[in-house]
C-alpha positions in Angstrom: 92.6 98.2 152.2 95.5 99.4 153.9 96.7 103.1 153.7 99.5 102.5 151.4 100.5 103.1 147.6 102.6 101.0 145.4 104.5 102.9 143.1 103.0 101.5 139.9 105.5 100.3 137.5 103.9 101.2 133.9 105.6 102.3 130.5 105.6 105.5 129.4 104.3 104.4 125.7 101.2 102.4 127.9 100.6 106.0 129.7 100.5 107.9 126.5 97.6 104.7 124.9 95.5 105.8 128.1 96.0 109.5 127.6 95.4 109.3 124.2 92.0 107.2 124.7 90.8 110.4 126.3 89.7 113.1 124.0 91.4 116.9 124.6 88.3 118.3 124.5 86.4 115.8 127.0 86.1 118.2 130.2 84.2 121.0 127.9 82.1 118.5 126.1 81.1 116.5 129.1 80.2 120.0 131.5 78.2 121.4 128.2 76.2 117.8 127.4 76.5 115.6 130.6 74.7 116.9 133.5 76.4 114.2 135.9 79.7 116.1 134.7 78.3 119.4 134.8 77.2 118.9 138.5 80.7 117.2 139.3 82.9 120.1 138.1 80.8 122.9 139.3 80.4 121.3 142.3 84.6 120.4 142.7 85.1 124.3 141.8 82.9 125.6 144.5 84.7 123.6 147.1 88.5 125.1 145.9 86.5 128.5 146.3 86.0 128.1 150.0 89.6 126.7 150.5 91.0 130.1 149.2 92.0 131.9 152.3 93.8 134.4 150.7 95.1 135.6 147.4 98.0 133.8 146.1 100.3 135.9 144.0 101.4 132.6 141.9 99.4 129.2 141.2 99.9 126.1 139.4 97.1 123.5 138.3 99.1 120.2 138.2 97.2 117.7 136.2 95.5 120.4 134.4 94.2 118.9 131.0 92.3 121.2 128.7 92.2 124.0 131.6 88.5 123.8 132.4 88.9 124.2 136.4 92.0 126.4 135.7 90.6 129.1 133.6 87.4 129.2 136.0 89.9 129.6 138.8 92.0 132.6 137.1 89.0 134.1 136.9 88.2 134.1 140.7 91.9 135.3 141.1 92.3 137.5 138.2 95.6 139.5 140.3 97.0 136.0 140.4 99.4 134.4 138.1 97.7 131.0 137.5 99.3 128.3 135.1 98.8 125.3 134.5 100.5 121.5 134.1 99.8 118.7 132.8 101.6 115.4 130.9 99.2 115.1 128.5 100.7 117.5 125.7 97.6 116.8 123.2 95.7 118.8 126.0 98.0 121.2 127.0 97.9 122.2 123.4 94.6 122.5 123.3 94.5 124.9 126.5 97.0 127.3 124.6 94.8 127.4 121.8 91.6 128.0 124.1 93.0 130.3 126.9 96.0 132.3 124.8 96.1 134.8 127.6 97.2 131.9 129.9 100.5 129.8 130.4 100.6 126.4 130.0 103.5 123.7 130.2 103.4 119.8 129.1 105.7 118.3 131.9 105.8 115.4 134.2 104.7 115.9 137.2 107.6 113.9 138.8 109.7 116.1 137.6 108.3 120.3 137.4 110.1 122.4 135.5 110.5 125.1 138.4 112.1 126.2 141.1 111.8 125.5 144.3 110.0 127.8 146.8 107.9 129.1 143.6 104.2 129.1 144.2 102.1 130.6 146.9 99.0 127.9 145.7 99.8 124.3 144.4 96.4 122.7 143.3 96.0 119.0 142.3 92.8 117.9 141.9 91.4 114.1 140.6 95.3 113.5 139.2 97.1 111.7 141.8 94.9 108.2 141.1 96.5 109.0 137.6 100.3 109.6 138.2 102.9 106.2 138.6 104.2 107.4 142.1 101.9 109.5 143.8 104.0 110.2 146.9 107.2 111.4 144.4 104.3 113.7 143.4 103.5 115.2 146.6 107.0 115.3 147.5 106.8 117.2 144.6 104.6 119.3 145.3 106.1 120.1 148.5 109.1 121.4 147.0 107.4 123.9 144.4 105.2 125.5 147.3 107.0 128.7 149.3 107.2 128.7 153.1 104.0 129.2 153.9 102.2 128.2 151.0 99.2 126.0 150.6 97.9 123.2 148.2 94.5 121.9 147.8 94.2 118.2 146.6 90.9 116.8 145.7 90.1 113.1 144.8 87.0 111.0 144.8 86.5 109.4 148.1 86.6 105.7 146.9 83.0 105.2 148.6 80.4 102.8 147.8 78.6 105.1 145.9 81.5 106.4 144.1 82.8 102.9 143.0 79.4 102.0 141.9 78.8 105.4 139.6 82.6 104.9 137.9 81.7 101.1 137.8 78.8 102.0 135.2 80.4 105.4 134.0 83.5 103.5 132.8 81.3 100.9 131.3 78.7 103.0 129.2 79.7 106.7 129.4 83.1 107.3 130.2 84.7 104.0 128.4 87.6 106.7 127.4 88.9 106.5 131.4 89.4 102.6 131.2 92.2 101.6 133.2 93.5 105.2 133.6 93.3 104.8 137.4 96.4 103.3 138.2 95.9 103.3 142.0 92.8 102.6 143.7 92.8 105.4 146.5 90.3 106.0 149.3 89.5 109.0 151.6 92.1 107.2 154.3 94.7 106.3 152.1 94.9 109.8 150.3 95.0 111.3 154.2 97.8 109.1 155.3 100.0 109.9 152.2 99.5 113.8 152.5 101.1 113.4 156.0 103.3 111.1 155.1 104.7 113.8 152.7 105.2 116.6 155.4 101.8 118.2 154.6 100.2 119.5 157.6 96.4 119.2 157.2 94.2 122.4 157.9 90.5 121.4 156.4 89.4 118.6 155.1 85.7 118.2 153.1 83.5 115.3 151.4 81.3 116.6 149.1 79.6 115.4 146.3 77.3 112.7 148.3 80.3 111.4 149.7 82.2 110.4 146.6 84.7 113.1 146.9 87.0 114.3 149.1 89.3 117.4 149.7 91.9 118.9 151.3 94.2 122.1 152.1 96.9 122.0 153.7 100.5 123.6 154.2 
């Protein structure tokens, strides 16, 4: 497959059936029932743990949903400001209800609702397979983060393994997630489009038996 993304042309109503398929409370059911999920998240919050190298004053979770991996990460930077993003407004709702203490915002993240040079942190994990132009979303991205600022973006590395596990997961499990991946992205491809966007990559990480990938970089 070549190292490219199409932007995918898709209705807004379409995105909102796909959202909707998926249940706001899916993250904190699956990590308290599902041991493959359990594994998967703990697993994906360890790795942002080792990509802090410092501590951000300001952080946004773009692609946030219910706030799972965002309220564990406030918690790891409790002087931080951490909020969180997401298009899904069913879920964002949910997140106030569960983290009150927190701030939340249902936006698109095409199109953030802040200014530029904001955030000392940007992190986008498993949401750029999800967006309609993921480039416009790392451009972004780009704009929110301050000087020297960094963002960590995490996906699943598109591996054999990984293709087979969401081949099944999709089938039996996690029927909710069918076609909610509107690009098909692989370690290479995600790579190439974080340059492309004027990211310089500092670390990059597979983890998870080599179905997931991650990145920092400024």
């Amino acid at each position: 497959m070549a190292a490219t993304i199409k932007i995918n042309h898709v209705s807004k109503k379409h995105l909102e059936e796909i959202w909707a398929q998926v249940p706001v409370n899916y993250y904190d059911l699956g990590i308290a029932n599902n041991p493959f999920q359990k594994f998967w998240h703990k697993q994906k919050l360890a790795q942002i743990l080792k990509l802090l190298p410092f501590a951000p004053e300001k952080v946004i979770d773009i692609g946030c949903s219910s706030a799972v991996l965002t309220a564990e990460i406030a918690k790891r930077l409790p002087k931080s400001n951490v909020i969180g993003v997401d298009s899904y407004k069913a879920a964002i709702d949910f997140a106030r209800k569960k983290y009150p203490h927190m701030e939340f915002f249902a936006a698109d993240a095409h199109k953030l609702p802040f200014k530029s040079n904001t955030f000392d942190l940007v992190i986008c994990t498993e949401t750029l397979e999800h967006v309609i132009d993921p480039f416009g979303v790392l451009k972004e991205i780009k704009r929110l983060l301050k000087r020297d600022g960094k963002v960590i973006i995490s996906m699943d590395s598109g591996s054999l393994l990984f293709r087979i596990a969401w081949y099944f997961w999709t089938k039996f499990k996690g029927k909710v997630w069918k076609d909610a991946h509107l690009h098909e992205f692989n370690t290479n491809i995600l790579e190439n489009l974080i340059k492309k966007s004027g990211f310089r990559i500092k670390i990059k990480k597979i983890s998870h038996f080599g179905m997931s990938v991650i990145f920092l970089a400024s």
